[in-house]
C-alpha positions, 0 to 999 in steps of 0.5 A: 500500500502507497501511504496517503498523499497530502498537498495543501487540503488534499489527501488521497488514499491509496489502496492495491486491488487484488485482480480476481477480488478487485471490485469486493475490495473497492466496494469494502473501502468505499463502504467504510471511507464514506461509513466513516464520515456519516454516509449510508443508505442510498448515497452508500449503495449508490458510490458501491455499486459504482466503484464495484462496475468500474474495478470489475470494468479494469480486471475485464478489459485493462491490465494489472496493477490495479489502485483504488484512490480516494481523493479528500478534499479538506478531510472530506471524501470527494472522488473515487477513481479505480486505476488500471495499467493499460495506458489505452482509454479506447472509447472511454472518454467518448462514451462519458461525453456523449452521455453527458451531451446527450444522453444517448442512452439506449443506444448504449445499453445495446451491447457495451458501455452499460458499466460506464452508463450505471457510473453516469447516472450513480454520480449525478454525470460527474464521472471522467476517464484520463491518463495517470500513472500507478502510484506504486510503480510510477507506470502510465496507466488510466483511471477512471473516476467519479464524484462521490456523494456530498453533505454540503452541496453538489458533486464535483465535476473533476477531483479537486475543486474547478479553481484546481489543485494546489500550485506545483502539486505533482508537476513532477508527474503530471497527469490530467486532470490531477496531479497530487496523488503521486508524492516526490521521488 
């Protein structure tokens, strides 16, 4: 396990996920991160299933190793991407962007992109496919990622804040749209 990253507010947890166990074990951590700050019911099911889908997602179609990271914002969870090592984010981003410019759903639950649809629709739209590294490694790879519930207001459209993450914060690896979970080497 990567120990937790701070910059300046943010704090990302960092957890390996075992290919053959990988969306039990996101489901666990997510269960307890979002349990831990008061979540259940409907908004704990929902963040489950939707990290459940997308490290389900990464051991059919992506490569090992694969990460589940959580993003806190000032103490508070706000994102949820599921890592995998293949650097290919195929139609991903293009499947996300019609969803959210249109809604072409039925279309999609024809044959492929129904995970993707149910992490649409679980995180209210506010869900993104982009390049990273692997924390424990240092490799290229993908995540995907999506706003988890808040108390305060609504979801995030990207994992941190639309003003971004702190100045200079994992320039050193840069990625898009964050950069802060990777610490210096």
């Amino acid at each position: 396990m990567v120990p937790p990253v701070r910059f300046h507010g943010y704090h990302v947890l960092v957890k390996a996920l075992r290919p053959g166990s990988a969306a039990h074990r996101a489901r666990a951590v997510i269960r307890r991160v979002l349990q831990d700050v008061g979540f259940d019911g409907e908004d704990l099911s929902d963040a489950e299933s939707a990290v459940a889908e997308l490290a389900a997602n990464a051991e059919e179609h992506g490569w090992q190793p694969f990460e589940l990271r959580v993003v806190f914002v000032d103490g508070e969870p706000s994102w949820c991407e599921v890592v995998d090592g293949d650097r290919d984010l195929g139609a991903i981003p293009a499947v996300l962007d019609r969803l959210r410019s249109s809604g072409d759903e039925p279309e999609l639950l024809a044959e492929r992109g129904r995970g993707l649809l149910l992490v649409h629709a679980l995180s209210e739209g506010r869900c993104r496919a982009y390049p990273t590294r692997i924390c424990a490694t240092g490799t290229p790879g993908k995540a995907v990622g999506f706003a988890l519930p808040t108390k305060t207001g609504p979801r995030p459209s990207a994992p941190v804040p639309d003003d971004g993450p702190p100045p200079k914060a994992g320039a050193h690896l840069p990625t898009q749209p964050w950069a802060p979970a990777f610490p210096d080497r």
